[in-house]
Predicted model as a PDB file, atoms N, CA, C, CB and O in Angstrom, pLDDT in the B-factor column:
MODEL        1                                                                  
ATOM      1  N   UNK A   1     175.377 173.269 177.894  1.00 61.00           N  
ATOM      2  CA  UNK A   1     174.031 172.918 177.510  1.00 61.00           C  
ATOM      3  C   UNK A   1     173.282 174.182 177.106  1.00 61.00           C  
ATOM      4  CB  UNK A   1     173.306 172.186 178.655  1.00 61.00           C  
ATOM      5  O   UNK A   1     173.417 175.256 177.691  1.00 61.00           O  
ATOM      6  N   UNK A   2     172.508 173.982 176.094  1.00 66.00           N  
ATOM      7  CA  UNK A   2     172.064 175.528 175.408  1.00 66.00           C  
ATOM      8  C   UNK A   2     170.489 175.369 175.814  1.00 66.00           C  
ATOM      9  CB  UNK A   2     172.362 175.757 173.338  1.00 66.00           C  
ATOM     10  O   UNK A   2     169.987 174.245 175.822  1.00 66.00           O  
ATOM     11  N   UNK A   3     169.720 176.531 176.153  1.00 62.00           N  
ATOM     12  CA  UNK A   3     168.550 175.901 176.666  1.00 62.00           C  
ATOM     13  C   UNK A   3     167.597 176.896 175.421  1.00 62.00           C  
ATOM     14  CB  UNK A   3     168.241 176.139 178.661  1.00 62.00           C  
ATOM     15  O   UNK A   3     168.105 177.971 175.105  1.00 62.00           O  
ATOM     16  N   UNK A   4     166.452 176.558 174.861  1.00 61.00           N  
ATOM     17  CA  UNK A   4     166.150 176.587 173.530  1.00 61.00           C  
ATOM     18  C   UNK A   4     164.445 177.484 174.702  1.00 61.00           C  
ATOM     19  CB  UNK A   4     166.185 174.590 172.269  1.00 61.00           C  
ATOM     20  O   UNK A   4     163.627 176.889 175.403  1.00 61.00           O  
ATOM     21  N   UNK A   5     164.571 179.104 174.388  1.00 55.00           N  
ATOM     22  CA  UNK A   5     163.172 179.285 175.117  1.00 55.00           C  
ATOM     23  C   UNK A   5     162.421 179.743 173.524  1.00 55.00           C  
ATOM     24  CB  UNK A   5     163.145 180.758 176.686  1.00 55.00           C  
ATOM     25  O   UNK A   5     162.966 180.136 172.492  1.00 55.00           O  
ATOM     26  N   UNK A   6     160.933 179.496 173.850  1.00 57.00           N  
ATOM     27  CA  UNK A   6     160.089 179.323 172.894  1.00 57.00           C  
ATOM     28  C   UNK A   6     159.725 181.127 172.296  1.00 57.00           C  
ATOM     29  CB  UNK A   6     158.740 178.342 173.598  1.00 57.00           C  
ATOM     30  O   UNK A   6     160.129 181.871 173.190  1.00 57.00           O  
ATOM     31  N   UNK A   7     159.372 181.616 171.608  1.00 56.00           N  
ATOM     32  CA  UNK A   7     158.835 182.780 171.450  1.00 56.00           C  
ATOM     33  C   UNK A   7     157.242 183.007 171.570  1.00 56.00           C  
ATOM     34  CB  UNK A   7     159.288 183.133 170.286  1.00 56.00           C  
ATOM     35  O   UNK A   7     156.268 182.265 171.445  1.00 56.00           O  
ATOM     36  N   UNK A   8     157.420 184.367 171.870  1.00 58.00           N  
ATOM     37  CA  UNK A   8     155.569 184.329 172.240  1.00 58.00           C  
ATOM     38  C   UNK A   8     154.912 185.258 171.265  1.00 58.00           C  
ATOM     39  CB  UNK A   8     155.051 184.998 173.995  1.00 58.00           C  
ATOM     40  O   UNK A   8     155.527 186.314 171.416  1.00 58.00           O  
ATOM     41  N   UNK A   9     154.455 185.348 170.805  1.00 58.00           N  
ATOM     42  CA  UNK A   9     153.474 186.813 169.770  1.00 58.00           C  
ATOM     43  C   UNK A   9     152.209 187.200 171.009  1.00 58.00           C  
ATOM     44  CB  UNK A   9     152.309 185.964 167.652  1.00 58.00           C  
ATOM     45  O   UNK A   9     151.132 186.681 171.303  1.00 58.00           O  
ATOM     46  N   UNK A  10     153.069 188.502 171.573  1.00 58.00           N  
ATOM     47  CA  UNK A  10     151.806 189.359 172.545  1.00 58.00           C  
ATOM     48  C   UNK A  10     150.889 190.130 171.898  1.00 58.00           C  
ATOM     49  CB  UNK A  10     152.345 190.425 173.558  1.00 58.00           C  
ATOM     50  O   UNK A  10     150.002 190.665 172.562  1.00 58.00           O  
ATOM     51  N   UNK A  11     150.981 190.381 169.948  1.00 59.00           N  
ATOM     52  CA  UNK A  11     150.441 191.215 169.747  1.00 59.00           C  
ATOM     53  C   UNK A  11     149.479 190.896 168.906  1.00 59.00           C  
ATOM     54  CB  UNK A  11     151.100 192.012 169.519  1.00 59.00           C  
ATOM     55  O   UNK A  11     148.663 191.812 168.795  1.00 59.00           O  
ATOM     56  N   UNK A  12     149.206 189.809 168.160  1.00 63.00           N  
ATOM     57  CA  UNK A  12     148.326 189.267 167.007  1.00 63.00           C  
ATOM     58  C   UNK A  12     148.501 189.695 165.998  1.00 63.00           C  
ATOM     59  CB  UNK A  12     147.125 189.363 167.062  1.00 63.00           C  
ATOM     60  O   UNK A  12     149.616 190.179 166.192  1.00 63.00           O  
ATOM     61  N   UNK A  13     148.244 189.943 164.896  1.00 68.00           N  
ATOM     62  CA  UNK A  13     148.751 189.893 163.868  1.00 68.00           C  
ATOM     63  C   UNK A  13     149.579 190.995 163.519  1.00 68.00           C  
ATOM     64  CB  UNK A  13     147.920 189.662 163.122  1.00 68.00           C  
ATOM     65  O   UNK A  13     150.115 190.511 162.522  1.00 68.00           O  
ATOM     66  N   UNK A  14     149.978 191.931 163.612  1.00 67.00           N  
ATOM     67  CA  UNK A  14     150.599 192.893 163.678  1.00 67.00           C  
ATOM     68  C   UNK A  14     151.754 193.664 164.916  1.00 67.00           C  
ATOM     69  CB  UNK A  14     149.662 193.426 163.414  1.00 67.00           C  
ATOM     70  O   UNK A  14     151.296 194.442 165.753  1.00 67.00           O  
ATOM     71  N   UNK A  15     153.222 193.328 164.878  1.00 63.00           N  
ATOM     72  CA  UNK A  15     154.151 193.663 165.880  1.00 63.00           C  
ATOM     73  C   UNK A  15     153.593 195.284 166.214  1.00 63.00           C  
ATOM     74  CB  UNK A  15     155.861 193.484 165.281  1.00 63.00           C  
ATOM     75  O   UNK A  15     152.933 196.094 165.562  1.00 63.00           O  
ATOM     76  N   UNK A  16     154.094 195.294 167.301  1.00 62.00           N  
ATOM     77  CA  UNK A  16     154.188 196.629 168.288  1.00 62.00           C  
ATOM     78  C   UNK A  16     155.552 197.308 167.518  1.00 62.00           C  
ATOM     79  CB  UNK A  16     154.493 196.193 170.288  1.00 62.00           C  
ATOM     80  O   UNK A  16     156.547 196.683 167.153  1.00 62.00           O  
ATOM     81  N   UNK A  17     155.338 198.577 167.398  1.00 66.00           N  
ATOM     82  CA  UNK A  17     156.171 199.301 167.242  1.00 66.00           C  
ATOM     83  C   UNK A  17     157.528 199.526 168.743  1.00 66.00           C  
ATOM     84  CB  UNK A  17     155.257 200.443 166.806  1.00 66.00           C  
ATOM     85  O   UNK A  17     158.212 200.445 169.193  1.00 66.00           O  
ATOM     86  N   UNK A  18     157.419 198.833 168.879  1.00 70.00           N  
ATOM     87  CA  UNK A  18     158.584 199.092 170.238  1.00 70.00           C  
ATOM     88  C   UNK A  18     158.886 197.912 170.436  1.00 70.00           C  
ATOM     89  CB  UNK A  18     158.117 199.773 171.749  1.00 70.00           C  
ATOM     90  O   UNK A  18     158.007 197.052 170.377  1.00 70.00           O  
ATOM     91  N   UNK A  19     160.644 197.476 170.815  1.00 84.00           N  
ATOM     92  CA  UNK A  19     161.385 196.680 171.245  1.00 84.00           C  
ATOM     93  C   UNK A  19     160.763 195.957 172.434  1.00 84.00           C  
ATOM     94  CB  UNK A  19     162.512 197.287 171.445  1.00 84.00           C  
ATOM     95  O   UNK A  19     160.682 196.648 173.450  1.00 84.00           O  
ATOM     96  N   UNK A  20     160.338 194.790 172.511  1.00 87.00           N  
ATOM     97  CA  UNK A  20     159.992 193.901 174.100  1.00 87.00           C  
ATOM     98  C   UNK A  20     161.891 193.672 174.401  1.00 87.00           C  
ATOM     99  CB  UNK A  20     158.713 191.700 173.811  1.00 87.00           C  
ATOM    100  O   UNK A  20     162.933 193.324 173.845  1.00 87.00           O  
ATOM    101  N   UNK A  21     161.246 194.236 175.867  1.00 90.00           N  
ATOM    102  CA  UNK A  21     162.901 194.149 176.730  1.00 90.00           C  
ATOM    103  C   UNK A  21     162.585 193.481 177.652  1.00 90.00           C  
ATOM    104  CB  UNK A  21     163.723 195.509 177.383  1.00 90.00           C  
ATOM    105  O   UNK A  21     163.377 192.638 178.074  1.00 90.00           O  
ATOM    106  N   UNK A  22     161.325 193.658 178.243  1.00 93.00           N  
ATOM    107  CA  UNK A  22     160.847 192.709 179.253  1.00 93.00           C  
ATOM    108  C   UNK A  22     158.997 192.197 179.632  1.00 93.00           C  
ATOM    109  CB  UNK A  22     161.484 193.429 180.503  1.00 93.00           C  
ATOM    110  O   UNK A  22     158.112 193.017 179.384  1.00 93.00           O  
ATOM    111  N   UNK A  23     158.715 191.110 180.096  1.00 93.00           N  
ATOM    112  CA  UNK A  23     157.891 190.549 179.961  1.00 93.00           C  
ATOM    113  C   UNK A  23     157.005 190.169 181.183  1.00 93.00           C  
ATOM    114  CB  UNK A  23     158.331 189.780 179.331  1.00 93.00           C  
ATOM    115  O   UNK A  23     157.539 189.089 181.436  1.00 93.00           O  
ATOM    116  N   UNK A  24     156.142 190.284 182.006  1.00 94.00           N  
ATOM    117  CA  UNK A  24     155.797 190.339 183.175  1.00 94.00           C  
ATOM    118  C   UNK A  24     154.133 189.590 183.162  1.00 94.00           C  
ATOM    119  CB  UNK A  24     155.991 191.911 183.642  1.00 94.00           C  
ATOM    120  O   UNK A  24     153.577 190.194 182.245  1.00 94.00           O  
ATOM    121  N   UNK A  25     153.057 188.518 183.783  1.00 91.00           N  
ATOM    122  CA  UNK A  25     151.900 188.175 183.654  1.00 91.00           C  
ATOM    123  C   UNK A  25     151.800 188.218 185.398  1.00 91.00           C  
ATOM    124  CB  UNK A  25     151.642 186.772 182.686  1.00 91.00           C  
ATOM    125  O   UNK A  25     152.597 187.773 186.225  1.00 91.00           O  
ATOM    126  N   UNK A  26     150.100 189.153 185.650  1.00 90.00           N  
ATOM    127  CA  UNK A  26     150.270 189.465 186.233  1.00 90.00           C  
ATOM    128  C   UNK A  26     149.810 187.715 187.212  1.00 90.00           C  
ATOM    129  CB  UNK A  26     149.843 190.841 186.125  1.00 90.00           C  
ATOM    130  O   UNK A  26     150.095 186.595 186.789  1.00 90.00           O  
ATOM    131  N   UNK A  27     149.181 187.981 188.332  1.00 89.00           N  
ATOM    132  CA  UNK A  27     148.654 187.061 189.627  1.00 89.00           C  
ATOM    133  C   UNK A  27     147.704 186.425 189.352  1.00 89.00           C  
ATOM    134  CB  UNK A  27     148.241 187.682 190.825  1.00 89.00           C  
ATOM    135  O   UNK A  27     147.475 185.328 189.862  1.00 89.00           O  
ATOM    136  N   UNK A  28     146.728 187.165 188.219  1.00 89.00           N  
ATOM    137  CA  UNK A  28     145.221 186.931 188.285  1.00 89.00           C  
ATOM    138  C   UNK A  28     145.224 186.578 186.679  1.00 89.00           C  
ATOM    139  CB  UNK A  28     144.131 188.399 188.881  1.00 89.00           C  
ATOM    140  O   UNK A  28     144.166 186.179 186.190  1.00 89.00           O  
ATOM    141  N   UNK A  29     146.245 186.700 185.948  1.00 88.00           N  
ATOM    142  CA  UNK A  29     146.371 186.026 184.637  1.00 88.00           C  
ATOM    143  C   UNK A  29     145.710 186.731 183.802  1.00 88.00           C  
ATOM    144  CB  UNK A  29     145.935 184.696 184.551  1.00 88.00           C  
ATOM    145  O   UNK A  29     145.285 186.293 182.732  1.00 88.00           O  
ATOM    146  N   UNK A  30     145.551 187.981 184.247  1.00 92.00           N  
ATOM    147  CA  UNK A  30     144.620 188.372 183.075  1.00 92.00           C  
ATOM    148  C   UNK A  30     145.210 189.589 182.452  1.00 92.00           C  
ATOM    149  CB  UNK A  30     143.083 188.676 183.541  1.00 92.00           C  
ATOM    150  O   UNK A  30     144.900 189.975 181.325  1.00 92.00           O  
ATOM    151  N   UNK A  31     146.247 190.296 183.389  1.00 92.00           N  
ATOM    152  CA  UNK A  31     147.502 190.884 182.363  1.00 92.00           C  
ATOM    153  C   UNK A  31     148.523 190.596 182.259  1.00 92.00           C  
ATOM    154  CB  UNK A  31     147.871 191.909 182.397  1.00 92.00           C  
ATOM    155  O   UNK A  31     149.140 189.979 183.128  1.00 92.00           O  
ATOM    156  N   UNK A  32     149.168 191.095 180.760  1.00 92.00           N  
ATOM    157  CA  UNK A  32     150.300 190.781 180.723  1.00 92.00           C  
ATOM    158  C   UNK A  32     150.955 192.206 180.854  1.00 92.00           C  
ATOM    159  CB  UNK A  32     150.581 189.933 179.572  1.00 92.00           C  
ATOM    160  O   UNK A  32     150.319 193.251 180.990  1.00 92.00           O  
ATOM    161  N   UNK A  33     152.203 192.098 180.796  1.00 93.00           N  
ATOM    162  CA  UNK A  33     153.013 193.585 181.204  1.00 93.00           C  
ATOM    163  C   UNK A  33     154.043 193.547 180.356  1.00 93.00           C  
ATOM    164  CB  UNK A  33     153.643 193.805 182.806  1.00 93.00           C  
ATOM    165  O   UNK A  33     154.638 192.469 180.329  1.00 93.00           O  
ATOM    166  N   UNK A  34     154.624 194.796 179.321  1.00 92.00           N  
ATOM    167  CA  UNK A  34     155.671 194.547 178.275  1.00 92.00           C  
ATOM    168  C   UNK A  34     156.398 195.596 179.020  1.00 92.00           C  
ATOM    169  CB  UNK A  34     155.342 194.736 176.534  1.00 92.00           C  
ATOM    170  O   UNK A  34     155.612 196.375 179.560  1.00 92.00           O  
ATOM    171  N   UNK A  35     157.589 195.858 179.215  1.00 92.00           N  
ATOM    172  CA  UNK A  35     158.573 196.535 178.942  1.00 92.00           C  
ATOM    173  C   UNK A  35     159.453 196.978 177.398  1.00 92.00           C  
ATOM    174  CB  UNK A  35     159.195 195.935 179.714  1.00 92.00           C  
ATOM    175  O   UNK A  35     159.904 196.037 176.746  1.00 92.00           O  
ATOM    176  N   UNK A  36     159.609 198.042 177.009  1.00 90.00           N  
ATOM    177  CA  UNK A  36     160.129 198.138 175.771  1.00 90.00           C  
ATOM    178  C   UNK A  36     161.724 199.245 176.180  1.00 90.00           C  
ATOM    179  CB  UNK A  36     158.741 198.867 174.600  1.00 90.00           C  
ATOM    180  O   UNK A  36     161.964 200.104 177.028  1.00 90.00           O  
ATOM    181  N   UNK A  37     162.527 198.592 175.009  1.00 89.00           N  
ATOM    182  CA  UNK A  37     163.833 199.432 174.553  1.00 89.00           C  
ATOM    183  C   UNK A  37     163.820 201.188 174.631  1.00 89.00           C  
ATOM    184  CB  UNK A  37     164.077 199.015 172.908  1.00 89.00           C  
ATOM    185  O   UNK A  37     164.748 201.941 174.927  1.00 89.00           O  
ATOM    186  N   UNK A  38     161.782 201.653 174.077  1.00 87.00           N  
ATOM    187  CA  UNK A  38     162.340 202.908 173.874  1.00 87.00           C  
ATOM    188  C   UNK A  38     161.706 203.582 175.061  1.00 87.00           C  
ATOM    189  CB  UNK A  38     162.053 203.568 172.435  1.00 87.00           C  
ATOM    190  O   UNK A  38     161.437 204.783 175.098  1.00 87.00           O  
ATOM    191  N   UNK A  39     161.429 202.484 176.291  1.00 89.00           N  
ATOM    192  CA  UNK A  39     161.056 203.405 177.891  1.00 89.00           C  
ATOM    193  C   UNK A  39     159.853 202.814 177.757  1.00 89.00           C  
ATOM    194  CB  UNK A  39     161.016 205.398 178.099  1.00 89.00           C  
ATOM    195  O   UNK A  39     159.892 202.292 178.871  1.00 89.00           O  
ATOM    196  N   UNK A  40     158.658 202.405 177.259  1.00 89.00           N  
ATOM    197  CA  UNK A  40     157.045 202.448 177.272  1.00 89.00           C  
ATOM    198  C   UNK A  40     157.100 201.303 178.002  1.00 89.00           C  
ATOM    199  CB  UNK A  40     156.073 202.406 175.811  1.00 89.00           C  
ATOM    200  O   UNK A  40     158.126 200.622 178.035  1.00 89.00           O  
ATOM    201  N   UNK A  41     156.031 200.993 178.635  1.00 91.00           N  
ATOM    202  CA  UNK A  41     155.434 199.987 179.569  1.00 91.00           C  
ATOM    203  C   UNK A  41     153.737 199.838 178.642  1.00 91.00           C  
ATOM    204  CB  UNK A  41     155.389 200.743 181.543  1.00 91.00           C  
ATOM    205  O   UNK A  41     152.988 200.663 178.118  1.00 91.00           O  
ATOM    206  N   UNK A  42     153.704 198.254 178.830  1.00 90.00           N  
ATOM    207  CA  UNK A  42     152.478 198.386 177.931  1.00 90.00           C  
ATOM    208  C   UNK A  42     151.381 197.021 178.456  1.00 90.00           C  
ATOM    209  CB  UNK A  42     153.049 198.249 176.078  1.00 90.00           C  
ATOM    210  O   UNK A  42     151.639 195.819 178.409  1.00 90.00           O  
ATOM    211  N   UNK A  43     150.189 197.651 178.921  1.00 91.00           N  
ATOM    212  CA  UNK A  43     149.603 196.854 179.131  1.00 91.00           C  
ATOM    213  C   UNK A  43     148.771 196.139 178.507  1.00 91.00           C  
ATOM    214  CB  UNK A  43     149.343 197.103 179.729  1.00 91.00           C  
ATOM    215  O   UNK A  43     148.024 196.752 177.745  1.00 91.00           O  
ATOM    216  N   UNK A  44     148.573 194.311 178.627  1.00 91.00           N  
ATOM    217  CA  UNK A  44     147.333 193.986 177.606  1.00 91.00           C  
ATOM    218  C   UNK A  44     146.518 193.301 178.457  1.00 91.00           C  
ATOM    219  CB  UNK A  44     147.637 193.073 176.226  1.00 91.00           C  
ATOM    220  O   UNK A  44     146.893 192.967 179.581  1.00 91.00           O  
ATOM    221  N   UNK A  45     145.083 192.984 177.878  1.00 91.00           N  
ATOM    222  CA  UNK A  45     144.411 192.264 178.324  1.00 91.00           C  
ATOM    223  C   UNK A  45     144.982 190.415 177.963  1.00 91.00           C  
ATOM    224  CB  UNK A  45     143.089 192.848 177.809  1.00 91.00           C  
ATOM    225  O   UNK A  45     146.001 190.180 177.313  1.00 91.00           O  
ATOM    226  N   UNK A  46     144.144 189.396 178.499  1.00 88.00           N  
ATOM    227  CA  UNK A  46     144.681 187.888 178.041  1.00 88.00           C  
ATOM    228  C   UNK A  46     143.007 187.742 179.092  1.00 88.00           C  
ATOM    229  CB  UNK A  46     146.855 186.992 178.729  1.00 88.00           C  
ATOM    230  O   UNK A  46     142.559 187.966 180.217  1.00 88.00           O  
ATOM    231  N   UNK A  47     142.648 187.253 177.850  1.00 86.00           N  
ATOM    232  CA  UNK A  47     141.524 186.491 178.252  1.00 86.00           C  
ATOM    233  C   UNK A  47     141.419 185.137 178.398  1.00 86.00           C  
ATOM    234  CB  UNK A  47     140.690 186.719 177.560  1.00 86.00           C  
ATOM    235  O   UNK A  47     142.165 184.404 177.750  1.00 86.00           O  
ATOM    236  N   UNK A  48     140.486 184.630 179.264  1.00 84.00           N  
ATOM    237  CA  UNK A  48     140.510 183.056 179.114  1.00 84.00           C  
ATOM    238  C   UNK A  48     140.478 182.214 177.891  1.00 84.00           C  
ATOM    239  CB  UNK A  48     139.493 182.597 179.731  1.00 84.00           C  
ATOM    240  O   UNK A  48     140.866 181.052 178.016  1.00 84.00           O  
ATOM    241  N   UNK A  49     140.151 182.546 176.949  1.00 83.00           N  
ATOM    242  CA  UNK A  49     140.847 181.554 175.705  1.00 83.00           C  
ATOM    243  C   UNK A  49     141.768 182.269 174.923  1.00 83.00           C  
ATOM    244  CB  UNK A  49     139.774 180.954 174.599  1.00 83.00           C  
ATOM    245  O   UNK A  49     141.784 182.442 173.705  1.00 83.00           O  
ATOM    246  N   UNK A  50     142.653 182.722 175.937  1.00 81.00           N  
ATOM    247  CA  UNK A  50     144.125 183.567 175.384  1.00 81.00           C  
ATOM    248  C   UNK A  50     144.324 184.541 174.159  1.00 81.00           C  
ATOM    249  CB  UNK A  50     145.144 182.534 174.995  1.00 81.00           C  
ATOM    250  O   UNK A  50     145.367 184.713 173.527  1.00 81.00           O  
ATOM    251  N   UNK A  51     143.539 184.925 174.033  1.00 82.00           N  
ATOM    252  CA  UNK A  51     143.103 186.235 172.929  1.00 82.00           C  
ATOM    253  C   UNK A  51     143.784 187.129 173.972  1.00 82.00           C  
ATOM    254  CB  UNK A  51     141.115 186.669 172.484  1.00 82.00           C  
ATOM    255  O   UNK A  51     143.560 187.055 175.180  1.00 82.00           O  
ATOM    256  N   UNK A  52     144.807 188.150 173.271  1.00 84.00           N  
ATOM    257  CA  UNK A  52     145.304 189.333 173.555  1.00 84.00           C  
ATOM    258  C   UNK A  52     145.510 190.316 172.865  1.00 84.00           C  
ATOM    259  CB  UNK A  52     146.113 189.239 173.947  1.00 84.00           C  
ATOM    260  O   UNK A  52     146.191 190.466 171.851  1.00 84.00           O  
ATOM    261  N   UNK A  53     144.744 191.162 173.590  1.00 84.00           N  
ATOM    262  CA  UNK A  53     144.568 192.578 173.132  1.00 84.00           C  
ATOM    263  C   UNK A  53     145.221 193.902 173.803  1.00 84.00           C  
ATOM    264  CB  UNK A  53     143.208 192.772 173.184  1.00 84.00           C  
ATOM    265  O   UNK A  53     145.560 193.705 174.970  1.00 84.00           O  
ATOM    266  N   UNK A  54     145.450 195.111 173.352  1.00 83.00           N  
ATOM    267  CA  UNK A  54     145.885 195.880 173.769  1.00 83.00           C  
ATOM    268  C   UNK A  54     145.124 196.921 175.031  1.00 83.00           C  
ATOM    269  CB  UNK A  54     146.232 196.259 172.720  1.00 83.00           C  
ATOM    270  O   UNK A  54     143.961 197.318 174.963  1.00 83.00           O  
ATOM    271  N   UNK A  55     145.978 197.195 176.024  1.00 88.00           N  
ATOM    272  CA  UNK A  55     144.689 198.326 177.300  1.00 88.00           C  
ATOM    273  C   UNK A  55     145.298 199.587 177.509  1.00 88.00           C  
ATOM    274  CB  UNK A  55     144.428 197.676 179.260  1.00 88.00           C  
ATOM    275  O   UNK A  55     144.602 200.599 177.579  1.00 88.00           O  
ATOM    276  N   UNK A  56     146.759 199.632 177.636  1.00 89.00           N  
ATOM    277  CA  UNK A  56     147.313 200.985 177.641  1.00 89.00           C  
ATOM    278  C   UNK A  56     148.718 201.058 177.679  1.00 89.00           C  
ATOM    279  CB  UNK A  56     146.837 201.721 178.706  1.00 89.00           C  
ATOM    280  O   UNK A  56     149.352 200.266 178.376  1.00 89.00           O  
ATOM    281  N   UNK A  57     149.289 201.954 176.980  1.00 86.00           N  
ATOM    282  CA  UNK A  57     150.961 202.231 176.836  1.00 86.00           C  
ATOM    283  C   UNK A  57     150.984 203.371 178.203  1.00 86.00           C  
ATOM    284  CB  UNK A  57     151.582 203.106 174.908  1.00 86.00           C  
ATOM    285  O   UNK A  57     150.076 204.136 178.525  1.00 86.00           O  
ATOM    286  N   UNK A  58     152.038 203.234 178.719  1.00 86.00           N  
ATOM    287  CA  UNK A  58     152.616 204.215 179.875  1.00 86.00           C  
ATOM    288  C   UNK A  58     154.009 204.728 179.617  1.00 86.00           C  
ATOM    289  CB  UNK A  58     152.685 203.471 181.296  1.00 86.00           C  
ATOM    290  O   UNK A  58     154.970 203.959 179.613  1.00 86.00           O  
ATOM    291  N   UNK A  59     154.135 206.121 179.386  1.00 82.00           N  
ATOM    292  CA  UNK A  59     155.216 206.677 178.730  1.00 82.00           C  
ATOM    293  C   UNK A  59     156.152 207.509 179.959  1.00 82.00           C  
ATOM    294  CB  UNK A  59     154.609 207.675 177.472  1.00 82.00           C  
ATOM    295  O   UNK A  59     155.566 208.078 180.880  1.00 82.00           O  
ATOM    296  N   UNK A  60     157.292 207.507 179.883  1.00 84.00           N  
ATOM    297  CA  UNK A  60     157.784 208.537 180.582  1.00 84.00           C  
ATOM    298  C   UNK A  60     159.217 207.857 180.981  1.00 84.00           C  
ATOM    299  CB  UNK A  60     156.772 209.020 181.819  1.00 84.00           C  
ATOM    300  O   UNK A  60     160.022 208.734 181.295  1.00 84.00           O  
ATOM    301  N   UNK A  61     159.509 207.138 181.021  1.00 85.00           N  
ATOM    302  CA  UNK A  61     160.706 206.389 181.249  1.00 85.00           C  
ATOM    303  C   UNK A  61     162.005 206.959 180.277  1.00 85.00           C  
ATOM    304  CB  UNK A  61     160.335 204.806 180.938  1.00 85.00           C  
ATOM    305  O   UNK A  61     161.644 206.981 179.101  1.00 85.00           O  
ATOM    306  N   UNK A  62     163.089 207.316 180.415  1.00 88.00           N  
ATOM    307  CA  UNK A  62     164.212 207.971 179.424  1.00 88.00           C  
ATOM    308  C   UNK A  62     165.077 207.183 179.061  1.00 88.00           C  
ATOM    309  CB  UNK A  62     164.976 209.030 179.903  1.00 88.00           C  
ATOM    310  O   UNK A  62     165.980 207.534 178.302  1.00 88.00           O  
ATOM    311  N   UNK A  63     164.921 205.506 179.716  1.00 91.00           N  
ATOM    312  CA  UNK A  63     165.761 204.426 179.319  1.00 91.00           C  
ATOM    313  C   UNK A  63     165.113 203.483 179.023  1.00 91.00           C  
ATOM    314  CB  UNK A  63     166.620 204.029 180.124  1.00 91.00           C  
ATOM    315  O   UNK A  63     163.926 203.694 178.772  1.00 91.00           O  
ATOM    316  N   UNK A  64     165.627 202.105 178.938  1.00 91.00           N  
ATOM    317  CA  UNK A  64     164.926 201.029 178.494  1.00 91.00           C  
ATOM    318  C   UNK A  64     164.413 200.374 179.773  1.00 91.00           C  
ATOM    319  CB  UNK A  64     165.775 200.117 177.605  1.00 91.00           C  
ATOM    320  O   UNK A  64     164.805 200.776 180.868  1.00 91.00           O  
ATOM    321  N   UNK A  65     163.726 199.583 179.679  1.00 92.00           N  
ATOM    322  CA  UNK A  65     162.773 198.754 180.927  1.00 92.00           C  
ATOM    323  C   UNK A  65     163.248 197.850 180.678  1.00 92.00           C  
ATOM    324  CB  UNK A  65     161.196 198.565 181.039  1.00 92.00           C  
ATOM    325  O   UNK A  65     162.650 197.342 179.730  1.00 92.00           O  
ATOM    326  N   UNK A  66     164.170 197.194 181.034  1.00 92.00           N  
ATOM    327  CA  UNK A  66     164.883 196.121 181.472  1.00 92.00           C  
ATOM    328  C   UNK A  66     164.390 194.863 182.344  1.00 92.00           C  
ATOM    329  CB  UNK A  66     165.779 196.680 182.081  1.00 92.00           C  
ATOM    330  O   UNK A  66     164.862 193.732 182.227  1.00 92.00           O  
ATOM    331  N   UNK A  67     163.432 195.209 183.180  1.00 92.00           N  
ATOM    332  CA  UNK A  67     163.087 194.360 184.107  1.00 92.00           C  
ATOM    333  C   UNK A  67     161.541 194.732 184.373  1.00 92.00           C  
ATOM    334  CB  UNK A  67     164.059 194.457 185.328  1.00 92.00           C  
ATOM    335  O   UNK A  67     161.131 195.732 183.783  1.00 92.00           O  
ATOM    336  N   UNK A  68     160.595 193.995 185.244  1.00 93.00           N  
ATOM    337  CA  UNK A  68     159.084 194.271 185.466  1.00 93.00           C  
ATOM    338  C   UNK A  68     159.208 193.365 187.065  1.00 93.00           C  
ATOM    339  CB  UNK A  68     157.784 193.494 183.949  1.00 93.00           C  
ATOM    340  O   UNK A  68     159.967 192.431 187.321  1.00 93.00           O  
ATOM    341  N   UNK A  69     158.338 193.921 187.833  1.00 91.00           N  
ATOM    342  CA  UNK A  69     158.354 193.554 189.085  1.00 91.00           C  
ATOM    343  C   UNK A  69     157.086 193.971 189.738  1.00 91.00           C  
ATOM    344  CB  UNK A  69     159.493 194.052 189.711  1.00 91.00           C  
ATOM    345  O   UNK A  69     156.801 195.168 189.793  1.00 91.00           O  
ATOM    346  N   UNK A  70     156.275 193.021 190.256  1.00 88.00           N  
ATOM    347  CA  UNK A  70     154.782 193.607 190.949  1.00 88.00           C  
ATOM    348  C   UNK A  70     155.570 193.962 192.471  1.00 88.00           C  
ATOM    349  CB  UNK A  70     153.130 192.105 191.097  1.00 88.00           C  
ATOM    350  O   UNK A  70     156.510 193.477 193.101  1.00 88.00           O  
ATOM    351  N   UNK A  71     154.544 195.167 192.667  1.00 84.00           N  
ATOM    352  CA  UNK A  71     154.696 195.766 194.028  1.00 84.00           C  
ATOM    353  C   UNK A  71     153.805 195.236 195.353  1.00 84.00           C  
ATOM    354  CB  UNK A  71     154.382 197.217 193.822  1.00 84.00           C  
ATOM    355  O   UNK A  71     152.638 194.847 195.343  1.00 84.00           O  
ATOM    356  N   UNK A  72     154.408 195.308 196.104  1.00 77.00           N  
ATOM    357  CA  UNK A  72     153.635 195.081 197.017  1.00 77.00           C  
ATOM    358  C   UNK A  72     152.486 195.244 197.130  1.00 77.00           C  
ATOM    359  CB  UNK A  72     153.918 195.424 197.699  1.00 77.00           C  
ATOM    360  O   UNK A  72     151.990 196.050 196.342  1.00 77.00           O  
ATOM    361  N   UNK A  73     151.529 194.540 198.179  1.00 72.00           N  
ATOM    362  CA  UNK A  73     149.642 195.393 198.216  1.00 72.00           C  
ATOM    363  C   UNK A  73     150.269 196.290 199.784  1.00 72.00           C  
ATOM    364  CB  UNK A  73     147.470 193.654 198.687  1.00 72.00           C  
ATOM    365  O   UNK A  73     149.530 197.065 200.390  1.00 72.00           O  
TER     366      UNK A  73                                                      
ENDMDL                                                                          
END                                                                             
């Protein structure tokens, strides 16, 4: 059985220069979390009538982000 997942556009009209490897929304719904191919972590806003915008890239990673995981409080 092949299971058919939908695609999402995190960026609006214009792709991100970096590979999505992984995909993360946070507790409170109001971020989302990208992982990319070339290491960046990227945060956006998602507002209540789902407009998403960009808040900050986090660089430093030397591999790909494979996975996203909230930490403990």
């Amino acid at each position: 059985m092949k299971t058919l997942v939908p695609a999402v556009a995190v960026w609006g009209r214009t792709a991100p220069s970096h590979s999505i490897t992984a995909v993360m929304i946070t507790d409170d719904q109001q971020t989302i979390v990208t992982g990319s191919q070339e290491g960046q972590i990227c945060l956006w806003n998602l507002s209540s009538d789902l407009q998403i915008s960009s808040k900050e890239i986090l660089f430093g990673h030397t591999a790909s982000v494979t996975c996203l995981a909230k930490a403990r409080e």
